[in-house]
N, C-alpha and C positions, 0 to 999 in steps of 0.2 A: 595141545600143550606147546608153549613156546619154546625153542629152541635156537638155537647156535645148529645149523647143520655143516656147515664148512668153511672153512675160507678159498675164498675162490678170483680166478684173473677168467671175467669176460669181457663180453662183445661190448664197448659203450652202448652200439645202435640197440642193444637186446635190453636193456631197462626202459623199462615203461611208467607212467604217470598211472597210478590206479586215482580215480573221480573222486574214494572217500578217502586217501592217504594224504595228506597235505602239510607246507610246512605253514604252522599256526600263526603265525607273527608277520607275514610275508616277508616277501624276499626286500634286502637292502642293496640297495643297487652296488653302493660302498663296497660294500663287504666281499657279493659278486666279484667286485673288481680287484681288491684284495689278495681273495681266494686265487686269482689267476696271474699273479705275478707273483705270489708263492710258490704255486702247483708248477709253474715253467719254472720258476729258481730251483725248488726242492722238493719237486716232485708230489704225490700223493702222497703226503702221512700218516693219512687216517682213509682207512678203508668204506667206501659205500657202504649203507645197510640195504639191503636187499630182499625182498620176500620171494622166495619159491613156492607159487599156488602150486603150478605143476611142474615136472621134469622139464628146465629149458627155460622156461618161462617166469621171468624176474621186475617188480613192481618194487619203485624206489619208497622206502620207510624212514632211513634219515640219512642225510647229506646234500637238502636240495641248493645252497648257497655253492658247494665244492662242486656238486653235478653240472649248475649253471655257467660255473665256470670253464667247465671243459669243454664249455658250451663254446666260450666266447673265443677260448684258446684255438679249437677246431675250426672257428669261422676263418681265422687267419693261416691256420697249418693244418690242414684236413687231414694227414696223416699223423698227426700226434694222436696218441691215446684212444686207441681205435679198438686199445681194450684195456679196464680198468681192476683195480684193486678191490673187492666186494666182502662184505662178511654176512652170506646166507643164512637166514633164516626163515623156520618153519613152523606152522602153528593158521589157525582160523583165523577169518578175516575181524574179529571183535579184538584176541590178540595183536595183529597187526597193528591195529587203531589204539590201539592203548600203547603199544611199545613207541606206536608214530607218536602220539601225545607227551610220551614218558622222555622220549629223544626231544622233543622243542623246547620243554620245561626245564630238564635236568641239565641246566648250565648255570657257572658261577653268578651270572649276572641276571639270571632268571627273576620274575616277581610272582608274589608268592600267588597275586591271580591265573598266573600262566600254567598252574596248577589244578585248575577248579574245573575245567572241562574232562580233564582226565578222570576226576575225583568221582565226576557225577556221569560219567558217562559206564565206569567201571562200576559205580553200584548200581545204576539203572540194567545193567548186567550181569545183577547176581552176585558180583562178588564181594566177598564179607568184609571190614574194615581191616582185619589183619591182613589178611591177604593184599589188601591195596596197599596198605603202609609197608609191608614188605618189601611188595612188587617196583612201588618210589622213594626206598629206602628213606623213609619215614616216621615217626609216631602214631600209633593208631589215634591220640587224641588228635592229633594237627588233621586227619582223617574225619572225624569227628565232629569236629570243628565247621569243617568245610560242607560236608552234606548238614548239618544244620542249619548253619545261616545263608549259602550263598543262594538254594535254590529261587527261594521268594527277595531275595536281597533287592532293594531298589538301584535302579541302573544309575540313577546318580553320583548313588556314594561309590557303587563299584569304580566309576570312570572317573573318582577321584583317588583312590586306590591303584587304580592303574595308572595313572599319570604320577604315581610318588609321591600326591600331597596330603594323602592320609594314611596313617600307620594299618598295619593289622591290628592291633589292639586296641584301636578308636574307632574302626569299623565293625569289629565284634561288641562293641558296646554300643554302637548305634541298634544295629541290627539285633542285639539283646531286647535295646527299649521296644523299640517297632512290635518285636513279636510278642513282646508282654504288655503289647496296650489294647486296650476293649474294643471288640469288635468292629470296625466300620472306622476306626478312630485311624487307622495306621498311615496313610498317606498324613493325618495331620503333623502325627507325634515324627514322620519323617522330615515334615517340612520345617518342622519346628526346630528339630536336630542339625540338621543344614542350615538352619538360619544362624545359630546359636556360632556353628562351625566356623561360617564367613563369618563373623564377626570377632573370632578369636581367635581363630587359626589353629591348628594344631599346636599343641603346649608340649617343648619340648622337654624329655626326661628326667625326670631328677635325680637319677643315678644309672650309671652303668647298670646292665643286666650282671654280668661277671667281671671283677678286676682279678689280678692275678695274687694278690693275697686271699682275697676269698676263695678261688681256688683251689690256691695248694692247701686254704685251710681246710677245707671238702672235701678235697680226693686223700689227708690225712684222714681225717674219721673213717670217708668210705674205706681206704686200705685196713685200718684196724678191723670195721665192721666182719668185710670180708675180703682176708688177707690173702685168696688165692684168685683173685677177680684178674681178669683182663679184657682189655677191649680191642676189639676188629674194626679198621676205621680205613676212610678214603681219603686220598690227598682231598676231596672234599669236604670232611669232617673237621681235619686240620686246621684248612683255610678257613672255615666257618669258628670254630675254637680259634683260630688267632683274629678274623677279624674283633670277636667278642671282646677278647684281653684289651687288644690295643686299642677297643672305641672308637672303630673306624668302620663299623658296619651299616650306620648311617640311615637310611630310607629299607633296606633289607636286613634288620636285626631281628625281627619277629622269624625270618627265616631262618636265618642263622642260630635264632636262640633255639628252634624248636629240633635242628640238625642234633645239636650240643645235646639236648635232653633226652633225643632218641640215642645216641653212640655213646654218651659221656654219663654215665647215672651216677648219682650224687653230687653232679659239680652244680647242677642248677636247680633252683626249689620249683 
Protein backbone atom coordinates (compact mmCIF):
# COMPACT_ATOMS: atom_id res chain seq x y z
CA UNK A 1 0.00 0.00 0.00
CA UNK A 2 1.37 3.41 -0.73
CA UNK A 3 2.22 5.55 1.82
CA UNK A 4 3.45 8.92 3.14
CA UNK A 5 5.81 7.16 5.91
CA UNK A 6 7.63 10.50 7.13
CA UNK A 7 9.33 13.50 6.42
CA UNK A 8 12.64 13.28 6.69
CA UNK A 9 16.44 15.37 6.46
CA UNK A 10 19.15 12.83 4.78
CA UNK A 11 22.29 12.04 3.53
CA UNK A 12 22.14 13.60 -0.28
CA UNK A 13 24.99 10.83 -0.98
CA UNK A 14 22.21 8.16 0.40
CA UNK A 15 19.56 8.58 -2.52
CA UNK A 16 19.95 6.32 -5.31
CA UNK A 17 18.74 6.21 -9.13
CA UNK A 18 16.60 2.85 -8.94
CA UNK A 19 17.00 1.59 -13.38
CA UNK A 20 12.88 1.37 -13.58
CA UNK A 21 12.08 4.91 -11.53
CA UNK A 22 12.85 7.66 -14.19
CA UNK A 23 11.91 11.09 -14.95
CA UNK A 24 9.61 10.58 -18.26
CA UNK A 25 10.20 13.77 -20.30
CA UNK A 26 13.91 14.01 -19.59
CA UNK A 27 15.83 16.23 -17.96
CA UNK A 28 15.89 20.15 -19.43
CA UNK A 29 19.21 21.30 -18.98
CA UNK A 30 17.27 25.03 -18.45
CA UNK A 31 15.48 24.11 -15.91
CA UNK A 32 18.53 22.13 -14.10
CA UNK A 33 20.06 25.41 -14.25
CA UNK A 34 17.08 27.24 -12.78
CA UNK A 35 16.52 24.86 -10.21
CA UNK A 36 20.12 25.94 -8.76
CA UNK A 37 19.96 29.49 -8.56
CA UNK A 38 16.87 29.11 -6.81
CA UNK A 39 17.86 26.22 -4.50
CA UNK A 40 21.14 28.59 -3.45
CA UNK A 41 18.74 32.03 -3.39
CA UNK A 42 15.86 30.12 -1.33
CA UNK A 43 16.86 27.11 -0.56
CA UNK A 44 14.74 23.73 -1.10
CA UNK A 45 11.02 24.43 -1.06
CA UNK A 46 9.85 21.44 -1.94
CA UNK A 47 11.05 18.28 -0.51
CA UNK A 48 12.59 15.08 -2.58
CA UNK A 49 10.22 12.16 -2.91
CA UNK A 50 11.97 9.28 -1.90
CA UNK A 51 11.14 5.45 -1.69
CA UNK A 52 12.28 3.44 1.36
CA UNK A 53 12.67 -0.38 -0.12
CA UNK A 54 14.31 -0.98 3.23
CA UNK A 55 15.39 0.55 6.57
CA UNK A 56 18.21 3.37 5.30
CA UNK A 57 17.82 2.66 2.00
CA UNK A 58 16.29 5.53 -0.19
CA UNK A 59 15.59 5.45 -4.31
CA UNK A 60 14.69 8.99 -5.82
CA UNK A 61 10.65 8.90 -7.12
CA UNK A 62 10.17 12.62 -7.94
CA UNK A 63 12.41 15.71 -7.96
CA UNK A 64 15.00 14.67 -10.53
CA UNK A 65 15.48 18.41 -12.11
CA UNK A 66 15.76 19.79 -8.10
CA UNK A 67 18.22 16.44 -7.30
CA UNK A 68 20.30 17.55 -10.53
CA UNK A 69 20.64 20.54 -9.19
CA UNK A 70 22.18 20.07 -6.08
CA UNK A 71 24.21 18.29 -8.32
CA UNK A 72 25.71 21.17 -10.03
CA UNK A 73 25.50 23.37 -6.64
CA UNK A 74 27.83 20.64 -4.85
CA UNK A 75 30.23 20.54 -7.97
CA UNK A 76 31.23 24.13 -6.86
CA UNK A 77 30.61 24.08 -2.88
CA UNK A 78 30.87 20.32 -1.86
CA UNK A 79 29.74 21.06 1.49
CA UNK A 80 26.45 22.66 0.66
CA UNK A 81 23.68 20.14 1.12
CA UNK A 82 25.35 17.29 2.15
CA UNK A 83 21.85 16.53 3.43
CA UNK A 84 18.55 17.17 2.14
CA UNK A 85 14.84 17.70 2.66
CA UNK A 86 12.90 14.19 1.63
CA UNK A 87 9.11 13.13 1.97
CA UNK A 88 9.40 9.12 2.36
CA UNK A 89 7.50 7.03 1.05
CA UNK A 90 6.42 3.24 1.18
CA UNK A 91 4.73 0.73 -0.77
CA UNK A 92 5.91 -1.99 -3.73
CA UNK A 93 7.93 -1.43 -6.42
CA UNK A 94 4.60 -1.36 -9.18
CA UNK A 95 3.36 1.51 -6.59
CA UNK A 96 6.55 3.38 -6.79
CA UNK A 97 6.26 3.35 -10.86
CA UNK A 98 2.88 4.61 -10.81
CA UNK A 99 3.46 7.28 -8.07
CA UNK A 100 6.94 8.10 -10.35
CA UNK A 101 4.63 8.26 -13.52
CA UNK A 102 1.67 10.18 -11.53
CA UNK A 103 4.69 12.79 -10.20
CA UNK A 104 6.08 13.67 -14.24
CA UNK A 105 2.41 13.92 -15.53
CA UNK A 106 0.65 15.78 -12.68
CA UNK A 107 1.76 19.33 -13.62
CA UNK A 108 -0.04 22.45 -14.77
CA UNK A 109 1.60 22.23 -18.03
CA UNK A 110 1.38 18.62 -18.39
CA UNK A 111 -0.17 17.01 -21.84
CA UNK A 112 -2.76 15.01 -21.80
CA UNK A 113 -0.29 12.09 -23.61
CA UNK A 114 2.04 12.36 -20.65
CA UNK A 115 -0.73 10.59 -18.97
CA UNK A 116 -1.13 7.35 -21.09
CA UNK A 117 1.89 5.50 -19.79
CA UNK A 118 0.60 5.69 -16.27
CA UNK A 119 -3.03 4.77 -17.65
CA UNK A 120 -1.70 1.57 -19.30
CA UNK A 121 0.80 0.49 -17.24
CA UNK A 122 -1.62 0.62 -13.92
CA UNK A 123 -4.26 -1.46 -15.75
CA UNK A 124 -1.84 -3.80 -17.14
CA UNK A 125 -1.53 -4.15 -13.31
CA UNK A 126 -4.71 -4.99 -12.30
CA UNK A 127 -5.95 -2.12 -11.22
CA UNK A 128 -9.61 -1.06 -11.93
CA UNK A 129 -10.49 2.39 -13.73
CA UNK A 130 -11.78 3.81 -10.45
CA UNK A 131 -9.14 3.20 -8.62
CA UNK A 132 -6.69 4.80 -11.39
CA UNK A 133 -8.90 7.85 -11.75
CA UNK A 134 -8.77 8.40 -8.18
CA UNK A 135 -5.33 7.55 -7.62
CA UNK A 136 -4.76 10.80 -10.81
CA UNK A 137 -7.39 12.67 -9.50
CA UNK A 138 -9.28 12.07 -12.55
CA UNK A 139 -12.61 10.94 -14.20
CA UNK A 140 -12.94 7.49 -14.67
CA UNK A 141 -14.23 8.15 -18.32
CA UNK A 142 -10.89 10.28 -19.21
CA UNK A 143 -9.58 6.73 -17.74
CA UNK A 144 -11.56 5.11 -20.23
CA UNK A 145 -10.83 6.89 -22.83
CA UNK A 146 -7.26 6.33 -22.69
CA UNK A 147 -7.03 2.45 -22.37
CA UNK A 148 -9.47 2.32 -25.35
CA UNK A 149 -7.78 4.17 -27.87
CA UNK A 150 -4.19 4.69 -27.06
CA UNK A 151 -2.99 1.05 -26.92
CA UNK A 152 -3.38 0.20 -30.80
CA UNK A 153 -3.16 4.21 -31.53
CA UNK A 154 -1.04 4.80 -34.64
CA UNK A 155 2.42 6.54 -33.53
CA UNK A 156 1.77 9.17 -36.10
CA UNK A 157 -1.18 10.71 -34.80
CA UNK A 158 0.10 10.31 -31.24
CA UNK A 159 3.40 12.49 -32.10
CA UNK A 160 1.15 14.95 -33.42
CA UNK A 161 -0.77 15.10 -30.22
CA UNK A 162 2.37 15.30 -28.58
CA UNK A 163 3.80 17.97 -30.31
CA UNK A 164 0.31 20.28 -29.62
CA UNK A 165 -0.83 20.08 -33.30
CA UNK A 166 -3.71 17.87 -32.68
CA UNK A 167 -6.55 18.17 -30.02
CA UNK A 168 -7.65 15.27 -27.95
CA UNK A 169 -10.90 15.47 -29.40
CA UNK A 170 -9.57 14.92 -33.02
CA UNK A 171 -7.44 12.24 -32.10
CA UNK A 172 -10.20 10.38 -30.35
CA UNK A 173 -12.14 10.67 -33.41
CA UNK A 174 -9.48 9.58 -35.54
CA UNK A 175 -8.76 6.60 -33.68
CA UNK A 176 -12.71 6.03 -33.23
CA UNK A 177 -12.69 5.74 -37.40
CA UNK A 178 -9.38 3.25 -37.39
CA UNK A 179 -11.08 1.01 -34.90
CA UNK A 180 -14.33 0.80 -36.64
CA UNK A 181 -12.96 0.09 -40.11
CA UNK A 182 -13.05 -3.55 -41.71
CA UNK A 183 -10.41 -5.57 -41.03
CA UNK A 184 -7.05 -5.25 -42.75
CA UNK A 185 -8.44 -1.81 -43.88
CA UNK A 186 -7.00 0.28 -40.72
CA UNK A 187 -3.45 1.52 -41.81
CA UNK A 188 -5.58 2.83 -44.96
CA UNK A 189 -8.53 4.64 -43.23
CA UNK A 190 -5.42 6.06 -40.98
CA UNK A 191 -3.64 7.28 -43.88
CA UNK A 192 -6.57 8.48 -45.28
CA UNK A 193 -7.25 10.40 -41.86
CA UNK A 194 -3.79 12.13 -41.91
CA UNK A 195 -4.17 13.03 -45.19
CA UNK A 196 -7.35 14.70 -44.85
CA UNK A 197 -5.64 16.31 -41.53
CA UNK A 198 -2.44 17.97 -43.55
CA UNK A 199 -4.54 19.29 -45.74
CA UNK A 200 -6.80 21.12 -43.35
CA UNK A 201 -5.26 21.37 -40.31
CA UNK A 202 -7.07 21.31 -37.25
CA UNK A 203 -10.28 23.51 -37.33
CA UNK A 204 -10.49 25.58 -34.59
CA UNK A 205 -13.52 25.57 -32.01
CA UNK A 206 -16.63 27.09 -32.36
CA UNK A 207 -17.30 27.84 -29.16
CA UNK A 208 -15.86 27.92 -25.65
CA UNK A 209 -16.26 24.69 -23.65
CA UNK A 210 -17.52 26.91 -20.60
CA UNK A 211 -18.09 30.89 -20.56
CA UNK A 212 -18.93 32.20 -17.35
CA UNK A 213 -22.63 32.84 -17.97
CA UNK A 214 -23.18 29.34 -18.71
CA UNK A 215 -21.70 28.64 -15.65
CA UNK A 216 -23.29 30.37 -13.16
CA UNK A 217 -26.39 29.37 -15.21
CA UNK A 218 -25.28 25.45 -14.18
CA UNK A 219 -24.16 25.59 -11.00
CA UNK A 220 -27.77 27.73 -10.32
CA UNK A 221 -29.91 24.56 -11.28
CA UNK A 222 -27.26 22.24 -9.85
CA UNK A 223 -27.59 24.32 -6.47
CA UNK A 224 -31.43 24.05 -6.60
CA UNK A 225 -31.11 20.26 -7.74
CA UNK A 226 -29.14 19.62 -4.84
CA UNK A 227 -28.96 22.42 -2.37
CA UNK A 228 -26.52 20.66 0.17
CA UNK A 229 -23.76 19.88 -2.46
CA UNK A 230 -20.17 20.84 -2.13
CA UNK A 231 -17.15 20.50 -3.72
CA UNK A 232 -13.27 19.52 -2.59
CA UNK A 233 -10.92 20.98 -5.22
CA UNK A 234 -7.11 21.92 -5.81
CA UNK A 235 -5.50 25.05 -6.46
CA UNK A 236 -5.45 22.68 -9.73
CA UNK A 237 -9.08 22.36 -10.27
CA UNK A 238 -9.27 26.18 -9.84
CA UNK A 239 -6.59 26.97 -12.29
CA UNK A 240 -8.20 24.46 -14.83
CA UNK A 241 -11.93 26.17 -13.94
CA UNK A 242 -10.42 29.52 -14.72
CA UNK A 243 -8.39 28.77 -17.53
CA UNK A 244 -11.87 27.40 -19.11
CA UNK A 245 -13.76 30.86 -18.25
CA UNK A 246 -11.23 32.98 -19.62
CA UNK A 247 -10.47 30.95 -22.94
CA UNK A 248 -7.07 30.84 -22.45
CA UNK A 249 -6.62 26.97 -22.13
CA UNK A 250 -5.49 26.86 -25.63
CA UNK A 251 -3.78 23.45 -26.86
CA UNK A 252 -4.62 21.74 -23.03
CA UNK A 253 -8.44 22.35 -22.88
CA UNK A 254 -9.55 18.83 -23.44
CA UNK A 255 -7.46 18.48 -20.14
CA UNK A 256 -8.79 21.05 -18.43
CA UNK A 257 -12.30 20.34 -19.45
CA UNK A 258 -12.08 16.93 -18.30
CA UNK A 259 -10.32 18.30 -14.48
CA UNK A 260 -13.80 20.53 -14.51
CA UNK A 261 -16.07 17.58 -15.16
CA UNK A 262 -14.45 15.38 -12.61
CA UNK A 263 -14.49 18.35 -9.43
CA UNK A 264 -17.22 20.63 -10.84
CA UNK A 265 -20.50 18.30 -11.61
CA UNK A 266 -23.07 20.14 -13.54
CA UNK A 267 -21.04 22.98 -14.87
CA UNK A 268 -20.02 20.91 -17.97
CA UNK A 269 -22.41 18.57 -20.18
Amino acid sequence: MLVTKRYDYVSFDAIQIHPTLANHRGLNDDKVRHYREDILKNGLLEPLVVWERNRGEFFLVGGFHRLNAIKLIRQDKPDYYDRVDVRVVGGDLEEMRALNLKLNADRLDARISEYFDTVIFLTNANWDKAKIAQFLDKSVSFVEEIVRFVPGMDPRIRALLNDGKMSWSRTKAMCRRILEAAPGTEKQVADALLKEFAGGGEKPASRRPLSLRSAAKRLSVHMEKNPKATYTVTAKDLFALLALLGGQANGSTDQYLERVKAKFPGLVD
